[in-house]
C-alpha positions as CSV (number, residue, x, y, z in Angstrom):
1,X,79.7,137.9,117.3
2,X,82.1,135.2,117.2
3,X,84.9,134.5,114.0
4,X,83.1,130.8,113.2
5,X,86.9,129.9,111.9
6,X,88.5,130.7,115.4
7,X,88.3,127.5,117.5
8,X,88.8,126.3,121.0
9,X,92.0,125.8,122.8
10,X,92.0,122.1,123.5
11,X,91.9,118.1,121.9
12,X,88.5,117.7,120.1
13,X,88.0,115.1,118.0
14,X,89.8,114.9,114.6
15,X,86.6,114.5,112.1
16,X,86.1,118.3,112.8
17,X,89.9,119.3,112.1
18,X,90.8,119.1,115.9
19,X,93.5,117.4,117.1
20,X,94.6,114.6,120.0
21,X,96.8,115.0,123.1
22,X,100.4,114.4,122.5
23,X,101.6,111.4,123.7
24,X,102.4,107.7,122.6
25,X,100.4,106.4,119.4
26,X,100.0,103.0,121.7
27,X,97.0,104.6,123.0
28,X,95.0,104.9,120.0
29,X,93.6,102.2,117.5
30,X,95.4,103.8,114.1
31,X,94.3,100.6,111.9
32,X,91.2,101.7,110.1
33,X,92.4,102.7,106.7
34,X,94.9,99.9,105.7
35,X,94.7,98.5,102.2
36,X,97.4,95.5,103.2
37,X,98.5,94.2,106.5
38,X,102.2,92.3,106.9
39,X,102.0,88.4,107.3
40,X,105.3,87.2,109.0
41,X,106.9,83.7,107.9
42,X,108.1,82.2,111.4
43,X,109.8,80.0,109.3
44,X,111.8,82.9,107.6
45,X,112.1,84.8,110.4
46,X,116.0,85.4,111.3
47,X,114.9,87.8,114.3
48,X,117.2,90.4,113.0
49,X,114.9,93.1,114.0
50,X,115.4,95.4,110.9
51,X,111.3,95.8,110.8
52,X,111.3,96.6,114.5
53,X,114.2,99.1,113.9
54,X,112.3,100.9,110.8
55,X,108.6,100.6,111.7
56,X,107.1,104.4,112.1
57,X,104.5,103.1,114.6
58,X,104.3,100.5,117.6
59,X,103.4,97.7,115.1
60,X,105.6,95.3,115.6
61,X,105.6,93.1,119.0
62,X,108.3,90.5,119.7
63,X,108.0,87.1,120.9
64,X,109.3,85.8,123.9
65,X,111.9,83.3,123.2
66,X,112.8,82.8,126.8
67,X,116.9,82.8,126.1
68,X,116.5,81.1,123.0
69,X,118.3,82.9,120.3
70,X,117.2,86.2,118.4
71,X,113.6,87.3,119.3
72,X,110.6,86.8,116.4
73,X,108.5,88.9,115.4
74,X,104.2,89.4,115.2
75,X,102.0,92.7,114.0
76,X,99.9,94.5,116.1
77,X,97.7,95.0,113.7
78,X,95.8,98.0,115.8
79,X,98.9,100.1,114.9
80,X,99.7,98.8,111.4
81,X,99.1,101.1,108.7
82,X,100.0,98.6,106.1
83,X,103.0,100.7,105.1
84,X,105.2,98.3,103.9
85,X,108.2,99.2,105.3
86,X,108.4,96.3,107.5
87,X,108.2,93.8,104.0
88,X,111.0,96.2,102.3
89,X,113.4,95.7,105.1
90,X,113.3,92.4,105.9
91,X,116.7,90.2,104.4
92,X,115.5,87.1,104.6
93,X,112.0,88.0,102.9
94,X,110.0,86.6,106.0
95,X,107.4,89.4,105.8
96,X,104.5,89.6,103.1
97,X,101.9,92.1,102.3
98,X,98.3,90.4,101.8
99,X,95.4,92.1,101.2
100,X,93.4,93.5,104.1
101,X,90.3,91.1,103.7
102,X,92.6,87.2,103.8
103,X,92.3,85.7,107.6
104,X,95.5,85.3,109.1
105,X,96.1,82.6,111.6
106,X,98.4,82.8,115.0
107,X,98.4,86.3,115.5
108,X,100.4,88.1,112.3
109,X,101.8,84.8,111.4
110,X,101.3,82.7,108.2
């Protein structure tokens, strides 16, 4: 008779207390519980990179600037987890935390 605690070597999926395969987080869709997503202010935005430099996931893309000063920055918003740590970073303030429901035009962008 089997031990109905003793599991399977092997990925299976999380809802029954498995696990995935190890590698990058880009892989999977991670959005799903988020309370607040980041809004960036292009207009603020310094491209300084400090939310790029402290963001846990793969949630923040840059733009291409093609050569023309520091890079912006949009959310991926299938990696955000609406942590906040992007909004707490940024010096010049360009980064707000809205409620998951509000549209948001251009792609992360206010």
């Amino acid at each position: 008779m089997s031990d109905p605690r003793v599991r399977p070597v092997g990925p299976y999926p999380i809802s029954q207390g498995g696990w995935h395969e190890g590698g990058s987080s880009k892989a999977y869709v991670t959005n799903d519980w988020r309370l607040e997503k980041p809004v960036v202010d292009l207009e603020k935005c310094v491209g300084c990179l400090y939310c790029w430099v402290y963001c846990p996931e793969p949630a923040i893309d840059l733009l291409d600037r093609a050569g023309k000063g520091p890079s912006k920055v949009r959310i991926d918003y299938d990696h955000c987890k609406g942590c906040g740590i992007c909004q707490q970073v940024c010096p010049p303030k360009a980064i707000k935390m809205v409620p998951e429901e509000e549209e948001v035009a251009n792609n992360g962008s206010i």
